[in-house]
Backbone as numpy.savetxt, mean C-alpha at the origin, in Angstrom:
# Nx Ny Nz CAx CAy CAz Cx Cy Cz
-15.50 -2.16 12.80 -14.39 -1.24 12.65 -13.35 -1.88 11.74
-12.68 -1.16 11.27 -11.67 -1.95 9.71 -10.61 -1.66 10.58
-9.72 -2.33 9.79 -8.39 -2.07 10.31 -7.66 -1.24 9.30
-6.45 -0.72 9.33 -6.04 -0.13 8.74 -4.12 -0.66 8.16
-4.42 -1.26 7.08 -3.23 -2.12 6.94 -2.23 -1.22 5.86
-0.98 -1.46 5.89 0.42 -0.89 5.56 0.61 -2.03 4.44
0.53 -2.28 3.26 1.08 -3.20 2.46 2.15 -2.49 1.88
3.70 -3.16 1.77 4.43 -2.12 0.71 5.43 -3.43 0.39
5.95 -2.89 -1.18 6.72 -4.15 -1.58 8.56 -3.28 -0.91
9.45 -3.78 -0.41 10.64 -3.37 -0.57 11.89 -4.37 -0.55
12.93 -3.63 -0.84 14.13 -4.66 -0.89 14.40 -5.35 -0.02
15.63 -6.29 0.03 15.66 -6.79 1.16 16.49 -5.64 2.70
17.06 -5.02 2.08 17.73 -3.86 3.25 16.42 -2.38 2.80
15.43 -3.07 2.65 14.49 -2.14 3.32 13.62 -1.06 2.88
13.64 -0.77 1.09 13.84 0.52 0.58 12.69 0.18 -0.60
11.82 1.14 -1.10 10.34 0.63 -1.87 11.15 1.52 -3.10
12.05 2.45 -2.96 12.87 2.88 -4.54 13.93 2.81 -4.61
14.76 2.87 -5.38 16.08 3.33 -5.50 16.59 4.31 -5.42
18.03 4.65 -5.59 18.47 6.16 -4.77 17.76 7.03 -6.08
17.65 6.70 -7.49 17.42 7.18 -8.73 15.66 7.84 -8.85
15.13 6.97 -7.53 12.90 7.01 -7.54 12.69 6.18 -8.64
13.45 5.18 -9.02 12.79 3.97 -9.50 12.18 2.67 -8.78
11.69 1.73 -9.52 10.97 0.95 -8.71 11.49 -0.44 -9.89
11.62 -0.58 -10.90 12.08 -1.09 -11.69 12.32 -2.95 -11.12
12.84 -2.34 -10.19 13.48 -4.11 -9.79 12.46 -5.16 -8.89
11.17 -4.90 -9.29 10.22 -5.23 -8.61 9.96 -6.16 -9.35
10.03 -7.80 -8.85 9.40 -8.97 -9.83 8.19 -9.35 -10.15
7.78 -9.65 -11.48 6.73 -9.74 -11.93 6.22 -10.79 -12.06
5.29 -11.53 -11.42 5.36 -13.14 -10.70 3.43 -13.41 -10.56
2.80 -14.09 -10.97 1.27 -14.40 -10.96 1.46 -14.40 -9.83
1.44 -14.88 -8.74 1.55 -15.75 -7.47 1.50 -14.27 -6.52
2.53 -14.00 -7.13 2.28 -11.87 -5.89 1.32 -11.20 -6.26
0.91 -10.99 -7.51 0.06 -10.47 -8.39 -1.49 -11.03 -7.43
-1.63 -12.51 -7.46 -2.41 -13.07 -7.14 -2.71 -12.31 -5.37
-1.54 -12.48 -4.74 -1.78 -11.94 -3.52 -2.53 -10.67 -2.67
-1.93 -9.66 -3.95 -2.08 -8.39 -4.10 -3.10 -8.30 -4.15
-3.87 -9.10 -5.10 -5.36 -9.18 -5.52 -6.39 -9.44 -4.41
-5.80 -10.00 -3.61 -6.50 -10.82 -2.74 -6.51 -10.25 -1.77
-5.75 -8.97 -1.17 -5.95 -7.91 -0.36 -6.65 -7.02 -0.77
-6.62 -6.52 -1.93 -7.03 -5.74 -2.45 -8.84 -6.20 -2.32
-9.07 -6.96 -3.05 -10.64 -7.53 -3.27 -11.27 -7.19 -1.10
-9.95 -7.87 -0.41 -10.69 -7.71 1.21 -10.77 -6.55 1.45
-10.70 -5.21 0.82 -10.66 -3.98 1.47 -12.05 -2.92 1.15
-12.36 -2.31 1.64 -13.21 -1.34 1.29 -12.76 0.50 1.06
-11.58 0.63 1.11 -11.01 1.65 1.13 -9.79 2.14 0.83
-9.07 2.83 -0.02 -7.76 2.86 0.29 -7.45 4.42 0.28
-6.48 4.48 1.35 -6.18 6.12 1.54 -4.60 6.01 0.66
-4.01 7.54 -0.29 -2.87 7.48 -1.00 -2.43 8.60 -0.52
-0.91 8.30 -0.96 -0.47 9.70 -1.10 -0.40 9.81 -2.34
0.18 11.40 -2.83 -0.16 11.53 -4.20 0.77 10.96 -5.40
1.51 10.75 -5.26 2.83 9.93 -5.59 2.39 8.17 -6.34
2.14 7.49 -5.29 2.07 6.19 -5.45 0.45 6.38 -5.82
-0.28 7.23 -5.86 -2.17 7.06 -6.55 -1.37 7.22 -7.76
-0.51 8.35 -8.19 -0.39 8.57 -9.91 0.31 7.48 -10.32
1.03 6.39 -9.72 1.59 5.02 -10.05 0.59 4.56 -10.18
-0.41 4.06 -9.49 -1.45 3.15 -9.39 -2.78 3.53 -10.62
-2.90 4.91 -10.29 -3.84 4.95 -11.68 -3.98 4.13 -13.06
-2.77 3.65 -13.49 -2.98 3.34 -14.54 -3.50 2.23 -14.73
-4.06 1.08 -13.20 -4.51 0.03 -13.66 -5.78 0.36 -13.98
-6.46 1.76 -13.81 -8.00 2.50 -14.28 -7.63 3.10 -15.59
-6.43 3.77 -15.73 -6.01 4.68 -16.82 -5.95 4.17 -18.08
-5.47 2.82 -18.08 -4.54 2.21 -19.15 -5.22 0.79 -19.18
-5.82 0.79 -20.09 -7.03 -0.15 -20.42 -5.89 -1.74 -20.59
-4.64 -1.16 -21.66 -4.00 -1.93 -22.29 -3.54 -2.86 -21.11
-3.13 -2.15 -20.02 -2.64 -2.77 -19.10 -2.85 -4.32 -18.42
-4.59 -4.22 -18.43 -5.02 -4.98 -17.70 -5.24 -6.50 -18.89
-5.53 -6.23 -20.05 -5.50 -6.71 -21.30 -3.95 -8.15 -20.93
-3.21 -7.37 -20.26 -1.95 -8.07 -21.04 -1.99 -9.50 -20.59
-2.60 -9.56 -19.11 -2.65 -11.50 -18.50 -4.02 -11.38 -17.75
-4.35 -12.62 -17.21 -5.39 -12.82 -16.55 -4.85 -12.12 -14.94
-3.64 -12.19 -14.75 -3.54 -11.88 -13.09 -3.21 -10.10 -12.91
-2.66 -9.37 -14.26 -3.09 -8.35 -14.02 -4.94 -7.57 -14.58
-5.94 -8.31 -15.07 -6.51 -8.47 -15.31 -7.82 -8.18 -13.82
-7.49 -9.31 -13.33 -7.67 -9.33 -11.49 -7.36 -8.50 -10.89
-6.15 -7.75 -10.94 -5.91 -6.72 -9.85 -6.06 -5.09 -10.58
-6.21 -5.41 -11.87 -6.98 -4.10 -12.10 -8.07 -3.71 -11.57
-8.89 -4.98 -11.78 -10.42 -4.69 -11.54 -10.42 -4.77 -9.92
-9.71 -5.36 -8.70 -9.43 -5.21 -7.54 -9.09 -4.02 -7.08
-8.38 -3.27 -7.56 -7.69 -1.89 -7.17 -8.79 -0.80 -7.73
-10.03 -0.90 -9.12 -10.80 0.02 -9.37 -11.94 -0.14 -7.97
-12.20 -0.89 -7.69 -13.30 -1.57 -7.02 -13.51 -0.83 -5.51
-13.30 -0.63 -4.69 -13.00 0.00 -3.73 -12.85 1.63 -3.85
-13.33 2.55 -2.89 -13.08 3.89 -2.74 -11.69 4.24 -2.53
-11.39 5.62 -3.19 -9.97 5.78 -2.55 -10.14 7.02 -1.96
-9.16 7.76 -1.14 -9.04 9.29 -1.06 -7.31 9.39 -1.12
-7.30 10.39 -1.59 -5.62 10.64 -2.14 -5.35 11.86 -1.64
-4.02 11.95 -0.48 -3.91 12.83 0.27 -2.93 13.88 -0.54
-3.11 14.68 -1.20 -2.06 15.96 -1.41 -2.72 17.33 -1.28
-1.05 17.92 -1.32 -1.37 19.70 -1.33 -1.41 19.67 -2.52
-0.91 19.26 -3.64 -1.09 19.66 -5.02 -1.68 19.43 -5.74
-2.24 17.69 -5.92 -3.27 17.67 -7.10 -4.55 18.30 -6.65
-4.94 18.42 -8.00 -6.11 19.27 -7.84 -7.90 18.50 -8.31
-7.74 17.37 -8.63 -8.10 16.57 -8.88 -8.16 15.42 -9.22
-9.16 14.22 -9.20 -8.56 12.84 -9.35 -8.55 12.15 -10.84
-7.82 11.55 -11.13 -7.93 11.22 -12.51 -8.69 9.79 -12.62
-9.08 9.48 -11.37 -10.11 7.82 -11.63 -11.42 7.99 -11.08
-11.84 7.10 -11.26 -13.50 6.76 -10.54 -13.49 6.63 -9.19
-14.34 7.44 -8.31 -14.03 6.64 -7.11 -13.55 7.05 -6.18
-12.54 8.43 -6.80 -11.98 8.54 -5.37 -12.12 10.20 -5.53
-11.48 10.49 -4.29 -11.47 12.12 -3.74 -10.13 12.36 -3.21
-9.86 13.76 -3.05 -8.72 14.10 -3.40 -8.73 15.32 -1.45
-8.20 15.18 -0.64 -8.13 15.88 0.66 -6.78 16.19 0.41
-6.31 17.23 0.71 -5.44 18.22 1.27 -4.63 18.38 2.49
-5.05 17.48 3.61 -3.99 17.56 4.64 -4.85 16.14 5.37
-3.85 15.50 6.20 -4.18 14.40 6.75 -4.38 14.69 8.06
-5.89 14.03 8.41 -5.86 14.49 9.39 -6.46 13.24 10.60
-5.52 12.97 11.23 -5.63 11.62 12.31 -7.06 10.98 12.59
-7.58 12.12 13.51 -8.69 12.00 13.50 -10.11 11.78 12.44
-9.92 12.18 11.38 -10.60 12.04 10.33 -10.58 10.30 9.96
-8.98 9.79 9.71 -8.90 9.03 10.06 -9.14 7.67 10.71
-9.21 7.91 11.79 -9.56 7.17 12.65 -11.49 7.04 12.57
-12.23 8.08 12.28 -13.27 8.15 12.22 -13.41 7.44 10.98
-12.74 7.19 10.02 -13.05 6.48 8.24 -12.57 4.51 9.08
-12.18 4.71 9.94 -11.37 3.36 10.46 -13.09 3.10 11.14
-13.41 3.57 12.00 -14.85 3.09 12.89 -16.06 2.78 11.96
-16.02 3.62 10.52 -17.16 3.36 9.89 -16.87 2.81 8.93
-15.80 2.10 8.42 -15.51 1.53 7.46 -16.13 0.12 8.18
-17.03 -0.70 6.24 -17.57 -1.61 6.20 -16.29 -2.86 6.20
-14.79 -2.76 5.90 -14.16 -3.44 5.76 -12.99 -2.99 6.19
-11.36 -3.26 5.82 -10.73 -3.52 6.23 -9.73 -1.65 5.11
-9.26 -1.02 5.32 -8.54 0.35 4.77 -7.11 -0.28 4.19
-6.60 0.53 3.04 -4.97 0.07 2.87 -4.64 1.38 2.88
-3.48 1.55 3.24 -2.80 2.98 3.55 -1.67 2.74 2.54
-1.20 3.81 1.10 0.10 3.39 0.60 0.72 4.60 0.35
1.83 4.44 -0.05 2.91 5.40 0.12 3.35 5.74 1.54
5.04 5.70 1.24 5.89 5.78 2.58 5.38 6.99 3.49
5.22 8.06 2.92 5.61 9.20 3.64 4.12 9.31 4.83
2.89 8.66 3.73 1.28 9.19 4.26 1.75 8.36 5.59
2.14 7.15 5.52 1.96 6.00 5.79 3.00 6.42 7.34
3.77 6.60 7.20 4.95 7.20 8.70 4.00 8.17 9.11
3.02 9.10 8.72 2.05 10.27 9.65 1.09 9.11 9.97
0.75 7.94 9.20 -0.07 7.11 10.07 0.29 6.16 11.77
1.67 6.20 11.00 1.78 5.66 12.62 2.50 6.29 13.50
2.62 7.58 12.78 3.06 8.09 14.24 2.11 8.46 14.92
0.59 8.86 14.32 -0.71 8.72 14.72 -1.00 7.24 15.36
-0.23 6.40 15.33 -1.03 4.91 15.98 -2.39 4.30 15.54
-2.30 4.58 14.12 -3.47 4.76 13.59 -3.37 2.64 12.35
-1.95 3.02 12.69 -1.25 1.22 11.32 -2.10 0.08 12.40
-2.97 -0.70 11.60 -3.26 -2.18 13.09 -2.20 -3.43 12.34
-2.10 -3.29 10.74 -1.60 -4.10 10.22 -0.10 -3.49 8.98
0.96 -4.44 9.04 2.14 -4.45 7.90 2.47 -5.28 7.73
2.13 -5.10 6.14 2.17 -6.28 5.54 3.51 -6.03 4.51
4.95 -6.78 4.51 5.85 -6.35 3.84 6.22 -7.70 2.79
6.06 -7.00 1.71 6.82 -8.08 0.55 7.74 -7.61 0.40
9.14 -8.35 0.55 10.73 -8.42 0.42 11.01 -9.14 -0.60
11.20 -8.29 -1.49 11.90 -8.57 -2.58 13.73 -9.14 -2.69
13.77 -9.89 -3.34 15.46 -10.33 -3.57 15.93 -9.90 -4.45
17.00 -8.53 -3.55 17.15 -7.66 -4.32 17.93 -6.74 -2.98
19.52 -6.10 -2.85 19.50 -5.27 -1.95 20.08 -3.83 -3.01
19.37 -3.08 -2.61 19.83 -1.38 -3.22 20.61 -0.72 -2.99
20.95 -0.90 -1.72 21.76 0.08 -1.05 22.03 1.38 -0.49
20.43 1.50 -0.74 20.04 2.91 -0.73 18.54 3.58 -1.67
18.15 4.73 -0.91 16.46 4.92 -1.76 16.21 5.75 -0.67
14.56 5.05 -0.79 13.44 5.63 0.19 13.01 4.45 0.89
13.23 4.80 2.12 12.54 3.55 2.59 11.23 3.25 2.99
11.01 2.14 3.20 9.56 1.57 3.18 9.13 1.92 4.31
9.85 1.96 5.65 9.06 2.04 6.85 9.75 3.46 7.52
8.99 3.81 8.28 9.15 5.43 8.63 10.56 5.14 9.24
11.42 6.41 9.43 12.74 6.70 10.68 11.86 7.29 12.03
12.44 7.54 13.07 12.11 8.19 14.01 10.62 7.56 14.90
9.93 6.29 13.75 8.81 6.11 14.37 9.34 4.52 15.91
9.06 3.80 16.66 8.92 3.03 17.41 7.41 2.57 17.51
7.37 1.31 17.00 6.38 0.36 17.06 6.63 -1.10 17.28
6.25 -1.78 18.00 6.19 -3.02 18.39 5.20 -3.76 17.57
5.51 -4.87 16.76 4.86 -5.42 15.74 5.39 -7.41 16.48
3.68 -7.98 16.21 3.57 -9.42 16.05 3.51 -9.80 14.93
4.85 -11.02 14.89 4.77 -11.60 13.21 3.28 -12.32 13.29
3.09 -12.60 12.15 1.30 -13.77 11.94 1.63 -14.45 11.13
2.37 -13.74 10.08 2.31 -14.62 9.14 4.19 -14.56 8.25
4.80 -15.54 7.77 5.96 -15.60 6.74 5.45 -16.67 5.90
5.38 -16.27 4.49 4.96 -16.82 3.73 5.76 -16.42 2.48
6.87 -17.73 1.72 7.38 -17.53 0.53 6.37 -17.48 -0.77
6.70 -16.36 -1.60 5.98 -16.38 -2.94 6.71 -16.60 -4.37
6.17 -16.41 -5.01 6.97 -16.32 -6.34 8.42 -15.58 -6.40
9.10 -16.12 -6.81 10.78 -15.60 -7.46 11.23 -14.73 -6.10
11.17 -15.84 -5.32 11.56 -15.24 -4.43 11.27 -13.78 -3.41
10.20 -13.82 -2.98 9.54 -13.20 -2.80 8.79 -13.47 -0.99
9.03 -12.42 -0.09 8.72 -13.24 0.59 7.60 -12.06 1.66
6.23 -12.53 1.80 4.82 -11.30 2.65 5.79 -12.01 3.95
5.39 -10.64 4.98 5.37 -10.60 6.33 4.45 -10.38 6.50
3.56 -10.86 7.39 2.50 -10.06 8.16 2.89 -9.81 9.60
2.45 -8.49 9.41 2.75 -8.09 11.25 1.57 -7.59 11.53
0.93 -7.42 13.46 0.41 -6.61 13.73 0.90 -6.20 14.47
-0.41 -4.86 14.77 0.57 -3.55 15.81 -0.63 -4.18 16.98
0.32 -4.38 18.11 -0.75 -4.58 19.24 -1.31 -3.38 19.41
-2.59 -3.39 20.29 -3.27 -2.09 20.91 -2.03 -1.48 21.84
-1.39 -1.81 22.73 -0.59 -1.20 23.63 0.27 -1.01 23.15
0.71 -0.37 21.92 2.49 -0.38 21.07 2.26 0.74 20.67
């Protein structure tokens, strides 16, 4: 059975955009890059919302991209590698290899891609990601805190949800940069 992990980068008071839906202030560092990669390569799946897949496409889209260093290079080919499914009402199709495009999220479906998955699921974007746990469906969150406070945006982790999370891991990265790992116990 995979688990189903929450990776998201946000500020330090909490927020993955700015009040503007930029993302801009996100540091660009081998060492996170490297990290990223390295989740990415452990997964067999990633579920999107439609938002953050049309961000992410372009490490399939945009050849140039991956061209530019060896560490985005790595996480291009990490992020093509793996299945995705991309949850919206609106697109109407996918613009990469690989993945499929569902229309409403549905827990159970879910949870059934969690039992037969050969590896480990990433869940991204805020919004999919708060119907995941209010489903109890998150086993893992993984938060990179950026140095950097906004003051305001979208935030990274749902309102209204209550979950009880074990730290595992604090680990400093590049330019200041710092992964949490949490899990969600079974009883939370």
């Amino acid at each position: 059975m995979g688990r189903l992990i929450y990776p998201t980068n946000v500020s330090l008071d909490g927020y993955i955009e700015d009040e503007s839906g930029g993302f801009t202030f996100y540091p660009i560092d081998e060492e996170v890059f490297a990290v990223h990669t390295e989740l990415m390569r452990s997964t067999s799946l990633h579920l999107y919302g439609r938002r953050l897949y049309e961000n992410m496409a372009v490490w399939e889209t945009d050849t140039d991209l991956a061209a530019q260093s060896p560490a985005f290079s790595a996480f291009s080919a990490a992020w093509q590698a793996p299945e995705k499914i991309v949850f919206s009402t609106t697109l109407a199709a996918a613009t990469t290899a690989r993945t499929r495009i569902e229309h409403e999220f549905v827990p159970a479906a879910v949870r059934a891609l969690k039992a037969a998955a050969g590896g480990d699921l990433i869940i991204g974007g805020a919004d999919l990601a708060a119907q995941a746990f209010e489903a109890g469906l998150i086993d893992e969150v993984q938060l990179y805190v950026l140095p950097v406070i906004l003051g305001g945006g979208k935030p990274g982790l749902p309102r209204g949800v209550r979950s009880d999370l074990e730290l595992v891991e604090a680990r400093q990265l590049g330019r200041g940069v710092v992964r949490l790992r949490y899990t969600v116990p079974a009883d939370s």
